[in-house]
C-alpha positions as a Python dict, from the first residue, in 0.01 Angstrom:
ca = {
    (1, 'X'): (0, 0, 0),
    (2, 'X'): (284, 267, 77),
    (3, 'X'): (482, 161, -216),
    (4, 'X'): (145, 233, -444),
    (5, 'X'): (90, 601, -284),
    (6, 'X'): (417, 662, -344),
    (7, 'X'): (359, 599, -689),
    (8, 'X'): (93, 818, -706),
    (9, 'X'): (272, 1139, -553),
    (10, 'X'): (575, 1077, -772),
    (11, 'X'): (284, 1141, -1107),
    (12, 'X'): (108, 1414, -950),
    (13, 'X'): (375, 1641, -842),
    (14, 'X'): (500, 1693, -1197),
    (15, 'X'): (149, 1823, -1279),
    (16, 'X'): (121, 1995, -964),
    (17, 'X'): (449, 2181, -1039),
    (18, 'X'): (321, 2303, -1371),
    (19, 'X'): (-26, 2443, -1277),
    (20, 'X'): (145, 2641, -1022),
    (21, 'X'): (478, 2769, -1189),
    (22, 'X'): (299, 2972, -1422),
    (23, 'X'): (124, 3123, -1121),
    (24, 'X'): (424, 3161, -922),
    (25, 'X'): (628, 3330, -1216),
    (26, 'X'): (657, 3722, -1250),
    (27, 'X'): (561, 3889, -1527),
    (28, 'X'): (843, 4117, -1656),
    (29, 'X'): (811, 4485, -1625),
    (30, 'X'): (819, 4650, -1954),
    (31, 'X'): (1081, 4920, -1990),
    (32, 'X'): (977, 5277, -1998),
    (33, 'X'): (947, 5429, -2375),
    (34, 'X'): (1107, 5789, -2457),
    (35, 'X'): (821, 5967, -2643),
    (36, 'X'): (878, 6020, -2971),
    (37, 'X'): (652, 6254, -3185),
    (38, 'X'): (422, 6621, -3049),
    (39, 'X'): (412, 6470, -2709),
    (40, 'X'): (803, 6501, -2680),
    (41, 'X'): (788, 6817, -2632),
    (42, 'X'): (509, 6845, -2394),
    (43, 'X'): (395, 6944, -2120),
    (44, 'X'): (521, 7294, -2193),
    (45, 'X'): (589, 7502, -1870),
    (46, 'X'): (537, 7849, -1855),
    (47, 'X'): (604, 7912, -1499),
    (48, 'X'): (529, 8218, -1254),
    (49, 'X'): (687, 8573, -1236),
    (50, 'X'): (1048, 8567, -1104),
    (51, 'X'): (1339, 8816, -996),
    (52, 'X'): (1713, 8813, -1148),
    (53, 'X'): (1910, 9103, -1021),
    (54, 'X'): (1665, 9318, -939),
    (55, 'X'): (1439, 9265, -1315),
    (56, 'X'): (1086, 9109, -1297),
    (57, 'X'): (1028, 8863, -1606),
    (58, 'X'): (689, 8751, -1638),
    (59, 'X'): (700, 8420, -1868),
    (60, 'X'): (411, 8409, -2093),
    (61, 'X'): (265, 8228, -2459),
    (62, 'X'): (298, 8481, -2678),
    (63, 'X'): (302, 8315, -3023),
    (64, 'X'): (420, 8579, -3267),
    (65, 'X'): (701, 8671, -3031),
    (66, 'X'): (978, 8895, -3258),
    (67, 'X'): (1278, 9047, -3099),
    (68, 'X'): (1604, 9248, -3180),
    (69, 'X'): (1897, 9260, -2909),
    (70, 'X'): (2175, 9089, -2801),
    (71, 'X'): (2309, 8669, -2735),
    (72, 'X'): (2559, 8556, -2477),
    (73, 'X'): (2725, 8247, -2526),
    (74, 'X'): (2664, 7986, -2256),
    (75, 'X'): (2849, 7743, -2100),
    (76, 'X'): (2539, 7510, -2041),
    (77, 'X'): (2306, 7327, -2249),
    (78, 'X'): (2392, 7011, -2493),
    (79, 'X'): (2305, 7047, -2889),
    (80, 'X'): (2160, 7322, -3024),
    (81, 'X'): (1963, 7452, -2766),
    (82, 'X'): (1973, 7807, -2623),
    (83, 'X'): (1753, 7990, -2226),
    (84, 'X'): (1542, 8252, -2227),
    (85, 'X'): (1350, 8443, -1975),
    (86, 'X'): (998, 8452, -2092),
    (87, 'X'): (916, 8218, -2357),
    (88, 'X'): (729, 7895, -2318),
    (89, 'X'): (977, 7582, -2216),
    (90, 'X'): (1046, 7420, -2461),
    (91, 'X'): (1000, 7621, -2758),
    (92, 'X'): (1135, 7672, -3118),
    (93, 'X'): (1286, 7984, -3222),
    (94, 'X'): (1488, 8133, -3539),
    (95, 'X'): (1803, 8322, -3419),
    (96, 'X'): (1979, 8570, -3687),
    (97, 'X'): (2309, 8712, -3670),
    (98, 'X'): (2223, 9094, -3742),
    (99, 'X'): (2608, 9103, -3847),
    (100, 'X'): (2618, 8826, -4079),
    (101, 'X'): (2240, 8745, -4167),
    (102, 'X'): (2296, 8382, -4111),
    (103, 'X'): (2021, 8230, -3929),
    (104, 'X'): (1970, 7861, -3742),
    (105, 'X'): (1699, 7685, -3560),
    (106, 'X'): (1769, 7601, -3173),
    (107, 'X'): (1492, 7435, -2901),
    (108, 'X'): (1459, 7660, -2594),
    (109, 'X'): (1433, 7412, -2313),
    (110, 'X'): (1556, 7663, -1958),
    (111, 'X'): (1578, 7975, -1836),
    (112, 'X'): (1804, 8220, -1869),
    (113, 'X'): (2092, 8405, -1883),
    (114, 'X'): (2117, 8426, -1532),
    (115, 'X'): (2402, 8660, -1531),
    (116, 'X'): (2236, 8918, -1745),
    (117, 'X'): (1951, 9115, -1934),
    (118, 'X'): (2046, 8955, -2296),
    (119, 'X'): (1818, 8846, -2515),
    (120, 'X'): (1903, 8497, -2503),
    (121, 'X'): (2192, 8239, -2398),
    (122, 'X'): (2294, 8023, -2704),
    (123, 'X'): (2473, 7643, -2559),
    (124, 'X'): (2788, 7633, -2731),
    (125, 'X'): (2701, 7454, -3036),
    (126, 'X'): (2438, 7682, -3074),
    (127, 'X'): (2702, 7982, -3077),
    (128, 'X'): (2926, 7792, -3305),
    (129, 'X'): (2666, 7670, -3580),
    (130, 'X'): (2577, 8054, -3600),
    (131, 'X'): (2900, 8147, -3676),
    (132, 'X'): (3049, 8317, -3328),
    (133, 'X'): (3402, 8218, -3241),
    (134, 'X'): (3477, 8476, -2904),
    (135, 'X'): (3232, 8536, -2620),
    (136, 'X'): (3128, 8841, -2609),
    (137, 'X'): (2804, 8928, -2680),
    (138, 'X'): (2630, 9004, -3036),
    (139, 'X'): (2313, 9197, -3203),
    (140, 'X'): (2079, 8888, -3240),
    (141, 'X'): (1671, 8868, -3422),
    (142, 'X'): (1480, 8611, -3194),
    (143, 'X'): (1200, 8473, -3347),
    (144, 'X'): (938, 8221, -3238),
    (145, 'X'): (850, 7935, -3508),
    (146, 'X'): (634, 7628, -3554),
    (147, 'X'): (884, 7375, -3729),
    (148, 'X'): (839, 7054, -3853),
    (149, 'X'): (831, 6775, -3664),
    (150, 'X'): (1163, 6650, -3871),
    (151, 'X'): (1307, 6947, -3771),
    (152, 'X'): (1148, 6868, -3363),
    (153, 'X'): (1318, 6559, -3339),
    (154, 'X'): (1651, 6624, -3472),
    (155, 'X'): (1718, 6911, -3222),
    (156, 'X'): (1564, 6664, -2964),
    (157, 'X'): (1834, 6421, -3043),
    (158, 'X'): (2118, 6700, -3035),
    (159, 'X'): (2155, 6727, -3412),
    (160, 'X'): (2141, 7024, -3645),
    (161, 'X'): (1819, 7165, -3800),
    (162, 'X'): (1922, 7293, -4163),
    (163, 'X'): (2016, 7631, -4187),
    (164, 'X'): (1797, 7899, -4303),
    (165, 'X'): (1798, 8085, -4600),
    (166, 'X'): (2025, 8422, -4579),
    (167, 'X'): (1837, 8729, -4451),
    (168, 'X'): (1853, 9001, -4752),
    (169, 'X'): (2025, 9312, -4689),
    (170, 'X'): (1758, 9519, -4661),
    (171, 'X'): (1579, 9368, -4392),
    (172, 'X'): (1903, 9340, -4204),
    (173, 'X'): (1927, 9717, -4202),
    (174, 'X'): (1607, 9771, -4095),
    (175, 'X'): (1640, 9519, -3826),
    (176, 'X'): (1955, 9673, -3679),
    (177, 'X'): (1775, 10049, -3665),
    (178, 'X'): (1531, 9855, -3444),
    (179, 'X'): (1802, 9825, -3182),
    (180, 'X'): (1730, 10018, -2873),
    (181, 'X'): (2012, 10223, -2711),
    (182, 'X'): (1923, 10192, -2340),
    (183, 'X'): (2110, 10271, -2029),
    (184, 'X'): (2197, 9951, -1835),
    (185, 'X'): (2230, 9905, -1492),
    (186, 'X'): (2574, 9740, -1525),
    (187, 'X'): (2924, 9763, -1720),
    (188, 'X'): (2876, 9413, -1891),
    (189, 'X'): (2477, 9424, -1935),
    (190, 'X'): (2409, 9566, -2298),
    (191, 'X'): (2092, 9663, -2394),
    (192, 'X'): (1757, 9446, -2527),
    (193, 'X'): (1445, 9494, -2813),
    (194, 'X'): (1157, 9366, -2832),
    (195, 'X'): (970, 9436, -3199),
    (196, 'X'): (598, 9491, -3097),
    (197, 'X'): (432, 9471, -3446),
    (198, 'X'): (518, 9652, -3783),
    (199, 'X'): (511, 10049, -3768),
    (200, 'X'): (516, 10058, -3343),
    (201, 'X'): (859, 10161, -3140),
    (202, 'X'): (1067, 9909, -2965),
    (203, 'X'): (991, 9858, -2599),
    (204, 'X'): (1335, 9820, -2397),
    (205, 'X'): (1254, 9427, -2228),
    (206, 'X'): (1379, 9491, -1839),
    (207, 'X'): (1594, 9846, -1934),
    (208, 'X'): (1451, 10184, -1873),
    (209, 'X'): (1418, 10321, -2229),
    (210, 'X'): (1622, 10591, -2183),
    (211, 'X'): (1846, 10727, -2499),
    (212, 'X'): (2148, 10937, -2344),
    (213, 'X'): (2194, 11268, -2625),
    (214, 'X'): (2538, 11327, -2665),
    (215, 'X'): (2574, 11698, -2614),
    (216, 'X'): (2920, 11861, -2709),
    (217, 'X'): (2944, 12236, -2498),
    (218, 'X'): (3054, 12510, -2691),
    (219, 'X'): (3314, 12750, -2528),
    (220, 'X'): (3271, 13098, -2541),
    (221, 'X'): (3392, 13328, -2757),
    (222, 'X'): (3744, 13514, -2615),
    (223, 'X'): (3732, 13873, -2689),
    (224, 'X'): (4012, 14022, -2895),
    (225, 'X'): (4242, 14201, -2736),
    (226, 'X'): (4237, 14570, -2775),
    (227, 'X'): (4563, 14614, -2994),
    (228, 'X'): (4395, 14402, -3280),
    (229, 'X'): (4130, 14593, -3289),
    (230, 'X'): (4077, 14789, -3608),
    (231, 'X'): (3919, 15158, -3500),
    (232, 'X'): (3613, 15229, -3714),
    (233, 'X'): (3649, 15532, -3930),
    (234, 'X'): (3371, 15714, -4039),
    (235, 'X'): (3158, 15664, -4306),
    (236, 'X'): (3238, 15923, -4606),
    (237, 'X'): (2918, 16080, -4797),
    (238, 'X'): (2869, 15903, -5154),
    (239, 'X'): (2998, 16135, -5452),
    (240, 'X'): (2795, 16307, -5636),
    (241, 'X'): (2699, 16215, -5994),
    (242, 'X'): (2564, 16517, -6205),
    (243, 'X'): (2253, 16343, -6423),
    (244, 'X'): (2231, 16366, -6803),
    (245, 'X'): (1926, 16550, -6941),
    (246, 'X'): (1652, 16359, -7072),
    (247, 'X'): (1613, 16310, -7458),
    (248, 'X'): (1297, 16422, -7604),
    (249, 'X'): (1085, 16043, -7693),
    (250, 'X'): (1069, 16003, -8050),
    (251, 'X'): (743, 15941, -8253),
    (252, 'X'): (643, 15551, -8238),
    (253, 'X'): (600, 15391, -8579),
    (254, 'X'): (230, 15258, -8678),
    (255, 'X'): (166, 14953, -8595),
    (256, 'X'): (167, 14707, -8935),
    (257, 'X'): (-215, 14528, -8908),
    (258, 'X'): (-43, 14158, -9013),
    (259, 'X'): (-285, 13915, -9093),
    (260, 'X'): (-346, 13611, -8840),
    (261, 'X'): (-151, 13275, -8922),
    (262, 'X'): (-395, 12966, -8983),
    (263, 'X'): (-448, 12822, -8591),
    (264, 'X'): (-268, 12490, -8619),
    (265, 'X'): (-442, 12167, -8557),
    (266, 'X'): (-400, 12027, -8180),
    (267, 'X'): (-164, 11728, -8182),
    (268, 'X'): (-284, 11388, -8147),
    (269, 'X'): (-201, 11279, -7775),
    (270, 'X'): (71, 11008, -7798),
    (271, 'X'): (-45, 10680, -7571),
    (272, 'X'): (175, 10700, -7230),
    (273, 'X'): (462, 10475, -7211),
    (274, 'X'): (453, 10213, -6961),
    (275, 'X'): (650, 10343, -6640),
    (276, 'X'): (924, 10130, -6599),
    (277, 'X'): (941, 9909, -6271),
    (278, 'X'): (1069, 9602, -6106),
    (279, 'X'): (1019, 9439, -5805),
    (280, 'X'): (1299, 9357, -5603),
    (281, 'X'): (1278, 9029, -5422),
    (282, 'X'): (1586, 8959, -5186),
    (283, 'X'): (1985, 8992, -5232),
    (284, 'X'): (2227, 8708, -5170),
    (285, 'X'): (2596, 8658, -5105),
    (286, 'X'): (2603, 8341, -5342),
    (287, 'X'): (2476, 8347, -5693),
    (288, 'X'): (2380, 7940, -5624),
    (289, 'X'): (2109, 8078, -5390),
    (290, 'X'): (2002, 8388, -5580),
    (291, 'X'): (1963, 8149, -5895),
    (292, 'X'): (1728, 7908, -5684),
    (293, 'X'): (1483, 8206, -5524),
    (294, 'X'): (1468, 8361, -5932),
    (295, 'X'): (1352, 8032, -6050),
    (296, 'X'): (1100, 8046, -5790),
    (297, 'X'): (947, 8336, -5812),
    (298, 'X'): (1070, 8386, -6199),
    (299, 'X'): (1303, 8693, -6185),
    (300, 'X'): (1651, 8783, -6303),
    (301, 'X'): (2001, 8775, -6137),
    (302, 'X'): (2174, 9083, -6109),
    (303, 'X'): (2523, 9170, -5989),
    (304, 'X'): (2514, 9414, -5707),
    (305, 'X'): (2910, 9406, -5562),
    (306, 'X'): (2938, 9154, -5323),
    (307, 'X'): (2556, 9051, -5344),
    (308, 'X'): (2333, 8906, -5613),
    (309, 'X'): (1994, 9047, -5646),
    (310, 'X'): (1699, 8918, -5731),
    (311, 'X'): (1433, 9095, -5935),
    (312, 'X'): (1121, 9094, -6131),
    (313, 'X'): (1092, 9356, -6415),
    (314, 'X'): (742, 9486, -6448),
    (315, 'X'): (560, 9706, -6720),
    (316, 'X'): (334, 9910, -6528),
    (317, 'X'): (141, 9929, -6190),
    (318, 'X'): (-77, 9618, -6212),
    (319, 'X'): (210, 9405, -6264),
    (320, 'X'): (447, 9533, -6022),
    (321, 'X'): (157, 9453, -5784),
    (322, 'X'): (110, 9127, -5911),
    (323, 'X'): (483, 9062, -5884),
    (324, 'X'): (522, 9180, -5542),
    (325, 'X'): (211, 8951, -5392),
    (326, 'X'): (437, 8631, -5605),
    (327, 'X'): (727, 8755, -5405),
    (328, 'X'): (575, 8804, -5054),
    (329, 'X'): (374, 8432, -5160),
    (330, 'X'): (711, 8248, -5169),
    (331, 'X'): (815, 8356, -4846),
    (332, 'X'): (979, 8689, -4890),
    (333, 'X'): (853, 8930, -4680),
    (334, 'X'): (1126, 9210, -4775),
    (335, 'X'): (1018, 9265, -5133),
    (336, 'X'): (926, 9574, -5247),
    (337, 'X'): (827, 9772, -5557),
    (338, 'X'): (1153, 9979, -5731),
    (339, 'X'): (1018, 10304, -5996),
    (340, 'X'): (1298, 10336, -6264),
    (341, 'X'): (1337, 10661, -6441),
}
């Protein structure tokens, strides 16, 4: 009898061990997944009102944020990637080199610079993709953008975004009159934009907006002494000039009654010529990229000493307009409408 139990334990526990192994085992944890896509970059923090140095920044959404003043490079950050004091974290903005008109796309993703009222604080890849070799600081355009998510995940992953295309020279001088010459509080702090919308005045972003005159004084006049001067001697009557007696007037001729020439026939009005005009489009450093915007926009490449330019002749009014609105359709904002004599 105990040798037949025994025999009946030894076949059940195999099949009691694998009902309840199964049971027993732990299911393994699956490994947490980096987002990839939108939700990478969210949940965007905006954050509360803070102090730095005696400066209130309130952080806030503002979508069409544009502004002129000056980058610091940064010791901190990884990849292209850049702080700033009010924009939404993280963020994508355009940054252009008011010195050079090269532009890049960087991911704000902290706040910043601490040490100052710049602009912005560029990591140091950042500062060297824009072309910026010492550290001191440099007349920047910040610009918020919405870029693709190609764009997203490659400054995500500490790559480069592709560069942008060149600023043109005229909107490069306008840009740097938009700089505003405030007093700062300290040596090394120089001063800050921001562009509020086309035709308004820069407001000064933490700086009193307060333009010093420079005023040269004028000494005063030192009086001569008295040796050098002249005494005044007085003024001698004018001569006196005997006049010549008047001639008697001689008789006038009669007037000759000539008959009236035939009125001649009003000229035809010749048709007005067409007023000659162009369109200029953008100017370039390389011919390569002024060839690719005139194929766009279908203009012609002209040499303008360093700088190619782009235009779009026109024969009147109507298609100068129509010209401009192609221009300003393929993305360039700077065109405008040129009369030629």
């Amino acid at each position: 009898m105990k040798s037949a139990a025994k025999a009946r334990l030894a076949l059940l526990a195999p099949l009691a061990l694998g009902i309840a192994g199964p049971a027993c085992a732990r299911a393994p944890v699956p490994a947490a997944v980096a987002p990839y896509g939108p939700e990478a970059d969210y949940p965007v923090t905006i954050g509360d009102p803070y102090v730095i140095g005696g400066t209130t920044y309130t952080p806030s959404d503002t979508l069409n944020y544009d502004a002129v003043g000056y980058a610091r490079a940064g010791a901190a950050g990884s990849g292209i990637s850049g702080a700033h004091h009010t924009l939404p974290l993280p963020c994508y903005v355009e940054v252009t080199a008011l010195d050079t008109g090269h532009t890049i796309l960087l991911r704000l993703d902290r706040r910043g610079p601490m040490g100052g009222k710049q602009l912005i604080e560029l990591s140091p890849d950042a500062w060297a993709q824009l072309g910026f070799t010492g550290g001191s600081d440099v007349p920047v355009r910040v610009r918020r953008v919405n870029p693709p998510e190609t764009e997203r995940a490659r400054l995500r992953t500490g790559s480069r975004a592709p560069d942008r295309m060149e600023t043109p020279v005229g909107l490069l001088t306008a840009l740097r009159r938009k700089l505003v010459v405030a007093t700062p509080t300290a040596p090394d702090e120089p001063p800050s934009a921001l562009l509020t919308g086309a035709g308004q005045k820069p407001i000064a972003r933490g700086l009193p907006v307060a333009p010093q005159p420079v005023t040269h004084a004028i000494p005063p006049a030192k009086p001569m002494p008295p040796a050098m001067v002249a005494p005044l001697k007085p003024a001698l009557p004018p001569p006196v000039v005997a006049k010549p007696a008047p001639k008697p007037p001689e008789p006038k001729p009669a007037p000759k009654v000539e008959p009236k020439p035939a009125e001649p026939k009003p000229a035809e009005p010749k048709p007005a010529a067409a007023a000659r005009m162009s369109v200029q489009v953008a100017a370039f450093s390389t011919r390569d990229h002024a060839e690719k915007a005139a194929a766009q926009v279908g203009g012609k490449v002209e040499p303008a000493g360093k700088f190619w330019r782009v235009r779009i002749p026109a024969n009147g009014e109507e298609q100068a307009k129509a010209a401009l609105a192609k221009a300003k359709q393929a993305g360039y904002a700077g065109a405008l409408i040129l009369h030629h004599d």
